[in-house]
C-alpha positions as CSV (number, residue, x, y, z in Angstrom):
1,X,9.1,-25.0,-33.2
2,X,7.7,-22.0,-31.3
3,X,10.0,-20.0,-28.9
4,X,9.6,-20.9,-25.4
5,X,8.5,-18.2,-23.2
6,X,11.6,-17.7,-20.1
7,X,9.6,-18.5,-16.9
8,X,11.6,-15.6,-15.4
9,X,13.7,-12.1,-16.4
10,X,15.8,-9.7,-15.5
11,X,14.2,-6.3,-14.4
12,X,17.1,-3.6,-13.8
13,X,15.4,-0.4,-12.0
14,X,17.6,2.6,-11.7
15,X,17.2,6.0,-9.6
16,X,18.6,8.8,-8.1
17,X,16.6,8.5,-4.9
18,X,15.1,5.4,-2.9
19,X,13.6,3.4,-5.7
20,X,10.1,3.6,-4.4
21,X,8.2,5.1,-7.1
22,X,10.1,3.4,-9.6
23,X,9.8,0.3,-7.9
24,X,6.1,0.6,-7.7
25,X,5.6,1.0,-11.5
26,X,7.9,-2.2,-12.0
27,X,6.0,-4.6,-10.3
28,X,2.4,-3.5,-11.5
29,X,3.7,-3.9,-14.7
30,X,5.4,-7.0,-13.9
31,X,2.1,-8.1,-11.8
32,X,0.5,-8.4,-15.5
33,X,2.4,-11.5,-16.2
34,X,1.4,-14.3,-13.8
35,X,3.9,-16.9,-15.6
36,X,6.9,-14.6,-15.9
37,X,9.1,-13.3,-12.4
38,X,10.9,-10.7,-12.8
39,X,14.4,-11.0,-10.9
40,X,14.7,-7.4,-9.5
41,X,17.9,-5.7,-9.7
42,X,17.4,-2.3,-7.6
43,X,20.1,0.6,-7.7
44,X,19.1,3.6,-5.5
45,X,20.5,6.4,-4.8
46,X,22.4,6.7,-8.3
47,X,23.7,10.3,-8.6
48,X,27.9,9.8,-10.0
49,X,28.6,8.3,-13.1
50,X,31.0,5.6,-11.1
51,X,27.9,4.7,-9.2
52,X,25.8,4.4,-12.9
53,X,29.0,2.2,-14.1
54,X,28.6,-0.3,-11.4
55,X,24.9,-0.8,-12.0
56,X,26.3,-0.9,-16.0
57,X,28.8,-3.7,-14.9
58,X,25.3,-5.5,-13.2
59,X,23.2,-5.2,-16.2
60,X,26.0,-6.3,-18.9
61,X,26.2,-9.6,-16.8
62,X,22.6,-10.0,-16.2
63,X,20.8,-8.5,-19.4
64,X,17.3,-7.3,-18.9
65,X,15.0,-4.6,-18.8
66,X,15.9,-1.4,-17.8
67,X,13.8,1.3,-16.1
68,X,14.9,4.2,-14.7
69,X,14.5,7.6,-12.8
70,X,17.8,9.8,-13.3
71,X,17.0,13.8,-13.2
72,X,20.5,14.5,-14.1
73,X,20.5,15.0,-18.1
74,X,24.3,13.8,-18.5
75,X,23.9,10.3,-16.6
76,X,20.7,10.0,-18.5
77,X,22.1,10.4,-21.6
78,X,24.9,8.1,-20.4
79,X,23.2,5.1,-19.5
80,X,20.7,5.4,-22.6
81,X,24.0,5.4,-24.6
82,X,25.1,1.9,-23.2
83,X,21.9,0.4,-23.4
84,X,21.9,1.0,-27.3
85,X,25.1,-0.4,-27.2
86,X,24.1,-3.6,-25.2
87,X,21.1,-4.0,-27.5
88,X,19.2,-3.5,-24.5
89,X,15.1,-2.3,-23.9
90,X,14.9,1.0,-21.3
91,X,12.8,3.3,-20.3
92,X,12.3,6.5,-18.2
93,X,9.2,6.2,-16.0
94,X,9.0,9.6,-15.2
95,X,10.1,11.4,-18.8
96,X,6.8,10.9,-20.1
97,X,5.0,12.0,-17.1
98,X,7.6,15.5,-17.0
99,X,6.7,16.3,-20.7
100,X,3.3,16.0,-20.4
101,X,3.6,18.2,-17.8
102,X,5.7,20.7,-19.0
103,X,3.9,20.9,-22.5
104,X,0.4,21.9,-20.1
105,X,2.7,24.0,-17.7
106,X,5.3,25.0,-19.5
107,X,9.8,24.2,-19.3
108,X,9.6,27.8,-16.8
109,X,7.5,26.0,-14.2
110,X,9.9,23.0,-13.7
111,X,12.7,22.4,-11.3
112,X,14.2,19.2,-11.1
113,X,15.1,18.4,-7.3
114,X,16.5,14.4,-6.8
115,X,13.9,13.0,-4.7
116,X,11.8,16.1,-3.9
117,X,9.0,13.6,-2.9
118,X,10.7,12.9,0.3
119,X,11.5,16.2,1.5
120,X,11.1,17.0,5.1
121,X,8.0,18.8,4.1
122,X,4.6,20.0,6.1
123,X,3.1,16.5,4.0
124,X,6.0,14.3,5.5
125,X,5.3,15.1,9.2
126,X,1.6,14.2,8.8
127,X,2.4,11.4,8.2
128,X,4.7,10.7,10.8
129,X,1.5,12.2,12.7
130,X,-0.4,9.9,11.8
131,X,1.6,6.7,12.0
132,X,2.5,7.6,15.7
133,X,-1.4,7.9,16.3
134,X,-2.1,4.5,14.3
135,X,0.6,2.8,16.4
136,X,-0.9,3.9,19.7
137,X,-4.3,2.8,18.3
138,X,-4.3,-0.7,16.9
139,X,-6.6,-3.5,17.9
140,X,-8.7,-1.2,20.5
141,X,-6.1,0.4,22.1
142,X,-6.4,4.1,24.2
143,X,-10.1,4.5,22.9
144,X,-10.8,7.9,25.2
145,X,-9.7,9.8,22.0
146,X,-10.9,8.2,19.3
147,X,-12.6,11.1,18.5
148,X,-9.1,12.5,17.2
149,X,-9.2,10.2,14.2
150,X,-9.8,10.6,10.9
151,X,-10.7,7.0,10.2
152,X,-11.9,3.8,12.6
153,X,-11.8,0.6,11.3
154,X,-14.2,-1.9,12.8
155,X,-13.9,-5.6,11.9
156,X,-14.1,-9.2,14.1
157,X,-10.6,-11.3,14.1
158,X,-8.6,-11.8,10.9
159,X,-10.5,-8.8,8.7
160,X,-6.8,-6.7,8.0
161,X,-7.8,-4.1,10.4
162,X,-4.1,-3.6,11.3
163,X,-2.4,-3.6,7.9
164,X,-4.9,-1.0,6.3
165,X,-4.4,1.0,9.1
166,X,-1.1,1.2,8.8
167,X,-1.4,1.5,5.1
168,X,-3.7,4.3,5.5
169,X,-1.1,6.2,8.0
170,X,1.1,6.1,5.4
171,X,-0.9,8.3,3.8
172,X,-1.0,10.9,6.4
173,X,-4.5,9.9,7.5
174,X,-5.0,8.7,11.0
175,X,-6.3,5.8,11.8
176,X,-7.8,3.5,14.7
177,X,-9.6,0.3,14.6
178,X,-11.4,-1.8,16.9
179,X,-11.8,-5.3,17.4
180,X,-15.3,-7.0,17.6
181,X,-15.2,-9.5,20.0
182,X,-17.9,-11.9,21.1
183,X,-18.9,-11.4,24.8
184,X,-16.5,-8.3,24.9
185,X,-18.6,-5.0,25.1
186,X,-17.7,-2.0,22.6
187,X,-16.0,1.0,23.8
188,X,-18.3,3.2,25.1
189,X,-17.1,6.0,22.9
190,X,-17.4,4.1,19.6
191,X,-20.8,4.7,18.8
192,X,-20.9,8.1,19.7
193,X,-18.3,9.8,17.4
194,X,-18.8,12.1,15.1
195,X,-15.8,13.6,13.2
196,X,-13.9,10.2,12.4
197,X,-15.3,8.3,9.7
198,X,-15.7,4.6,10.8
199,X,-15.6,1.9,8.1
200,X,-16.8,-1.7,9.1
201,X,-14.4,-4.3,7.3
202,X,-16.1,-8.0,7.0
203,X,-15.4,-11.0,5.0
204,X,-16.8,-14.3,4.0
205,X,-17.1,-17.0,7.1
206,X,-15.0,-19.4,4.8
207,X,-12.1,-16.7,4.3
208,X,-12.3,-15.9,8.0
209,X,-11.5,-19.4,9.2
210,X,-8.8,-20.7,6.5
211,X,-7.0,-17.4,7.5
212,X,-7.7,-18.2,11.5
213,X,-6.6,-21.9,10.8
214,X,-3.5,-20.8,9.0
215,X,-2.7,-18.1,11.9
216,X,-2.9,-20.7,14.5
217,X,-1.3,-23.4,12.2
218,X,1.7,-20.2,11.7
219,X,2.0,-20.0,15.5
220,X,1.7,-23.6,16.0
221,X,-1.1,-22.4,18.5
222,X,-3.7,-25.0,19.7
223,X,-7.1,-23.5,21.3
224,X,-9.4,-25.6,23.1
225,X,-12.2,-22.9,22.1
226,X,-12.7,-24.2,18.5
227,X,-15.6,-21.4,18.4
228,X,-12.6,-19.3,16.9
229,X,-12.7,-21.3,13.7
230,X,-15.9,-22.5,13.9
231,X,-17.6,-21.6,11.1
232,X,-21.2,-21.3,12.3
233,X,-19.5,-19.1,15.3
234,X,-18.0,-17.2,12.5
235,X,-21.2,-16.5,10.7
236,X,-22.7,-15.1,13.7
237,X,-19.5,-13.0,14.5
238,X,-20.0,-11.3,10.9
239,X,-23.5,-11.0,11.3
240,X,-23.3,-9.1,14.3
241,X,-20.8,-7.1,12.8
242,X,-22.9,-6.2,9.7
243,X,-25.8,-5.6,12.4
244,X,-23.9,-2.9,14.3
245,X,-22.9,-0.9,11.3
246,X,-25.8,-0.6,10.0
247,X,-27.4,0.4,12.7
248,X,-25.0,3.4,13.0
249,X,-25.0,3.8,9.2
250,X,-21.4,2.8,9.2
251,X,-20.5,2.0,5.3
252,X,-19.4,-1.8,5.0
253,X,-16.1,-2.9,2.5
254,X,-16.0,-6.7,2.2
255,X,-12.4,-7.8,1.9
256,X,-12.7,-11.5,1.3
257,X,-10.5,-11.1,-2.0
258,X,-9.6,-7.1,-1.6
259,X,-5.8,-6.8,-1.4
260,X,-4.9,-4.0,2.0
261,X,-4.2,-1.5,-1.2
262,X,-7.4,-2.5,-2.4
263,X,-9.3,-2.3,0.9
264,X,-7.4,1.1,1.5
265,X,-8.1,3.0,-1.9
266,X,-11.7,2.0,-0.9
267,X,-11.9,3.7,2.6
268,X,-10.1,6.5,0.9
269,X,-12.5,6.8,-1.1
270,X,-15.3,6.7,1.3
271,X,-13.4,9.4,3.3
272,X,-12.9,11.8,0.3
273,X,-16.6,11.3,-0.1
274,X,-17.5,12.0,3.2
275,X,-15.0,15.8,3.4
276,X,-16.8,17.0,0.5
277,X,-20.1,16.7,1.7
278,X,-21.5,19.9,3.3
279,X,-21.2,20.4,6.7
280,X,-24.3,19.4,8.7
């Protein structure tokens, strides 16, 4: 009789800092087995040996996988040792990463530093930068200086304008967006910028209403103006939408079944694209 597969594991991720990076591995990995969930034991901020023995104590009741980022050789070698014992799988996310490194730039070049990502550095308060301009600049907001912006997102109702922006200020690049409203006119300033790059975001009419029918089923919202989730009304929202960008040559990402990371790495893209071009 053929071993049942468990419908769920344990995932144990260790670190010296906040997890993020280590976290982010886990689940892509994880995200490659739509039958299996992985229950998620975090422990951040791991830098004593009393703190690695609690986490020990964790594992030994829950047994699991067990990732980790430790910089500190001793607590490495510490936890590795238990996990032999326990008959347990592990792995360092970074240690394959750092020798790769080191054998290209040498053991001279490195110096571990606990969570040297996060420092307070020129990198951190651009983004800090640019989240405080995103804030100030959702859904059409303070439009007399878009021209400050290094993205604007253009989209009708329901397209994830907010989300990617905020996804994209996270990554230190500032970002506005702008509804498209029907029988609202456009800021004046919008089709006359030049510096920002501005990104049209569009979906199916089908997505557009399930997610407006969902949103006003969420807020248990009732409009007498069913031209919101009408689809017809939809399919002329989107076409206008698609007419205005490509009148201004504004590039188009369709994010019917794009994920915000998805949608993001795409106007990143488009923006890398556009700072290596030449200078007109």
């Amino acid at each position: 009789m053929p071993n049942r597969v468990p419908s769920y594991f344990h995932l144990h991720l260790i670190s010296d800092s906040t997890g993020e990076t280590l976290t982010t591995v886990a689940r892509a990995a994880a995200a490659q087995y739509a039958n299996v969930s992985p229950i998620e034991h975090i422990y951040p901020l791991v830098r004593t040996r009393k703190q690695l023995e609690l986490a020990l104590a964790e594992i030994e009741q829950s047994p699991g996988i067990v990732l980790y980022t430790l910089l500190d050789k001793d607590l490495r070698e510490f936890l590795v040792e238990r996990c032999k014992a326990l008959g347990l799988p592990f792995l360092s996310i970074l240690g394959p990463v750092l020798q790769l490194f080191q054998s290209y730039l040498g053991h001279g070049e490195s110096k571990p530093r606990v969570g040297a990502q996060h420092m307070l550095n020129a990198e951190y308060f651009k983004r800090i930068d640019a989240l405080n301009y995103t804030m100030l600049h959702d859904d059409g907001q303070h439009t007399d200086d878009l021209e400050y912006a290094d993205v604007v997102l253009v989209g009708v109702s329901r397209t994830s304008k907010t989300p990617t922006s905020i996804y994209l200020a996270n990554r230190g690049v500032k970002t506005a967006n702008v509804p498209l409203v029907p029988g609202v006119p456009l800021p004046p300033q919008l089709e006359k910028l030049k510096q920002p790059l501005v990104v049209g975001l569009f979906a199916t009419p089908e997505r557009i209403v399930q997610i407006r029918q969902n949103r006003l089923l969420g807020l248990k919202a009732h409009r007498d103006d069913d031209q919101y989730v009408d689809k017809h009304a939809v399919a002329e929202e989107l076409s206008f939408s698609r007419k205005l960008c490509a009148r201004h040559n504004w590039p188009l990402i369709d994010v019917s079944r794009r994920s915000i990371e998805e949608t993001a790495a795409a106007v990143l893209r488009l923006l890398s694209e556009r700072r290596r071009q030449p200078v007109q």
